[in-house]
N, C-alpha and C positions, 0 to 999 in steps of 0.2 A: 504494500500500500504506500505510495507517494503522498506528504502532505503537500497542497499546492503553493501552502504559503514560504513553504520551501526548498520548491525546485517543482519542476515540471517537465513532463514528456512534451517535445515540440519535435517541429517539421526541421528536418535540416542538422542545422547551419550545411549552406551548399548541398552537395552530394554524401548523406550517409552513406556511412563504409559499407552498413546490410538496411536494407529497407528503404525505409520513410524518413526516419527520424532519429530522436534520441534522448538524454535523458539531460535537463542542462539545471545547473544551481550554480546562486550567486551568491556572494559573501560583500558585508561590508565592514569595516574594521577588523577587530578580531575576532571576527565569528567564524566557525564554524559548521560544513554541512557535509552529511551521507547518505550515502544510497546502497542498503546492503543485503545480507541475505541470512542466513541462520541457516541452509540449506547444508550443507557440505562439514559432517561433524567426523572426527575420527579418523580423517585422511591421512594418512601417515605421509609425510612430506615427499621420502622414495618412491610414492605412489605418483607421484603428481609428474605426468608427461610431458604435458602441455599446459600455458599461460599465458594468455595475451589476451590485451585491449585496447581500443584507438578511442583517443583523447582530443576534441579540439579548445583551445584555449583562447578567446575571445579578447583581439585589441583593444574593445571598447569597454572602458571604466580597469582595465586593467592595472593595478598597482607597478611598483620600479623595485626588483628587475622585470620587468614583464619577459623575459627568455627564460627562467626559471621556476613557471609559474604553468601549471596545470594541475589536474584530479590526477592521485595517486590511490593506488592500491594497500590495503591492507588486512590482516586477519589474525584472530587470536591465534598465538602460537602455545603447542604445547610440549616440553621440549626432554620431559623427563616421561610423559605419560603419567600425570600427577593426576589431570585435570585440574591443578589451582591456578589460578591467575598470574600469569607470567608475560603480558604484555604482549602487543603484535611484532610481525614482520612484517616491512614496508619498503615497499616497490616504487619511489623516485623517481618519474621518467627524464628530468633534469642531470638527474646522478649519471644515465645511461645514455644521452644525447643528448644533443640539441631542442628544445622545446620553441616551432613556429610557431608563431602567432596565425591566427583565422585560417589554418588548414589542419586538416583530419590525419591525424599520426596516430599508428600503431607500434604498440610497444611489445615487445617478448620478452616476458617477464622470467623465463627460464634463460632463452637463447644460449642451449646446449649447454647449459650449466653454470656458464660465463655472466647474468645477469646478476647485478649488484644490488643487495638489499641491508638493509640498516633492525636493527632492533629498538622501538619505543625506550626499552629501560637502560639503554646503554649508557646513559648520563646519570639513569639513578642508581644505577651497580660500580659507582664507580671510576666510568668512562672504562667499562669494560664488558664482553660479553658472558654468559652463563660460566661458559668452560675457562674467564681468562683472558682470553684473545681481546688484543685494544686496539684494534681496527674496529674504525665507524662502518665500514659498509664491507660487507665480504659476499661472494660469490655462492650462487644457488649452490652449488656444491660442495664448496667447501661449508657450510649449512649441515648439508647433510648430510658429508662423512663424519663431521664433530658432533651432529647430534642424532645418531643412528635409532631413539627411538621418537626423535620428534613427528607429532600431528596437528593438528589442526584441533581446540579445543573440542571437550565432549558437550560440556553443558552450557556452553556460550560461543555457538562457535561462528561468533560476525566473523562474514565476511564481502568484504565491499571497498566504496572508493570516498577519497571526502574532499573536500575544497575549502580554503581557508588556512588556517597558520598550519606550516610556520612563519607563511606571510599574512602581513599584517593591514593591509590597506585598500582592499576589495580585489576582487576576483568573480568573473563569469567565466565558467566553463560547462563543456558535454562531453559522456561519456557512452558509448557503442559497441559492438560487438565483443561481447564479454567472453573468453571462449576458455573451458576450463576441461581439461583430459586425466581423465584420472585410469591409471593400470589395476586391474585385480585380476591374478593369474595369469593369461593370457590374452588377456581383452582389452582394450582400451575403451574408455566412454566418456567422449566429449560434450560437454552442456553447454551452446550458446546460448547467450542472451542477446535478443535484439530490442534493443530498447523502444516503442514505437506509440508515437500522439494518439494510434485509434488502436 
C-alpha cells in the first residue's frame, strides 16, 4: 500500500525501463521516505543471484551535490542467524557510479560479486564491521564469504528503497524494475517489480 501523501505511482519520467510508469517520492529537508516490502524473509545472502534496479533522479528541486543523489537500496540484515536487530545493508548507487540526473539508470547490485555495499551500524560498532573489518563499503562477496550464515531478517525483514538523508536539502526521485533472483537447489526465481500508475 503507497501513502499518496508520500510518494506516488506516476507515468514516466520519459520512457520507463518496464511498463508505464513508476514509483517517485520527494523529500524536503531532512526527511525521509520508502517504499518497501516484508516479502523476502530468511534469504540467506549465498542464495541471492541476482539484484538490480533502475533509479531516475530528478534535476528539478534537487539539493548540491545533485550527482550523488538518488533512491538507494536497503534490507534488514541478519548476519549471525540470531534474528535480532543488526541493522541493514545498503546499496549506494553513487558509491558504484556515476549518478545522471533526469535519465533512467540501472544498477546491479550484485554485478558478479564486485558491487559495493556499506552496513547502517558501521559508525555505531565503532567504524567497524561485525567481524572487525574497517572498510566503509566492501564487496557483495567479500559479504558473504565473512558472513557464511548471513540472511535477510526473519521477523522484520524490510526490504526496499528510501530517498532522503544522508542528504539533506530535498530530493525527487523514481524507482523501477525491481528484479530480485533468488537460488534454492537448483532453480533460480526471479521476482520483478514493475512499478505502475494503473
Amino acid at each position: 500500500t503507497l501513502d499518496n501523501t508520500l510518494g506516488t505511482f506516476v507515468f514516466g519520467p520519459g520512457t520507463a525501463p518496464i511498463g508505464d510508469g513508476s514509483a517517485q517520492m520527494g523529500v524536503s529537508g531532512t526527511q525521509r521516505r520508502n517504499i518497501a516490502t516484508y516479502q523476502f524473509k530468511d534469504v540467506p545472502l549465498a542464495n541471492i543471484a541476482s539484484l538490480s534496479f533502475s533509479t531516475y533522479s530528478q534535476s528539478a528541486g534537487n539539493g548540491s551535490p545533485a550527482s550523488e543523489r538518488s533512491a538507494y537500496l536497503n534490507f534488514n540484515v541478519d548476519f549471525n542467524n540470531s534474528d535480532t536487530w543488526q541493522r541493514r545493508l545498503v546499496y549506494v548507487p553513487a558509491t558504484n557510479g556515476v549518478v545522471v540526473n533526469d535519465t533512467w539508470q540501472t544498477w546491479d547490485a550484485i554485478d558478479s560479486g564486485n558491487a559495493l555495499w556499506t552496513w547502517s551500524g558501521f559508525a555505531a560498532n565503532g567504524n567497524q564491521w561485525p567481524d572487525g573489518n574497517t572498510n566503509v563499503n566492501r564487496t557483495w562477496n567479500d559479504i558473504v564469504t565473512a558472513f557464511p550464515s548471513a540472511q535477510t531478517r526473519s521477523t522484520d525483514s524490510w526490504f526496499g528503497f528510501r530517498v532522503g538523508e544522508p542528504y539533506a536539502d530535498g530530493f525527487t526521485g523514481n524507482v523501477d524494475k525491481v528484479m530480485l533472483g533468488i537460488t534454492t537447489g537448483l532453480n533460480t526465481h526471479t521476482t520483478t517489480y514493475d512499478l505502475e500508475p494503473t
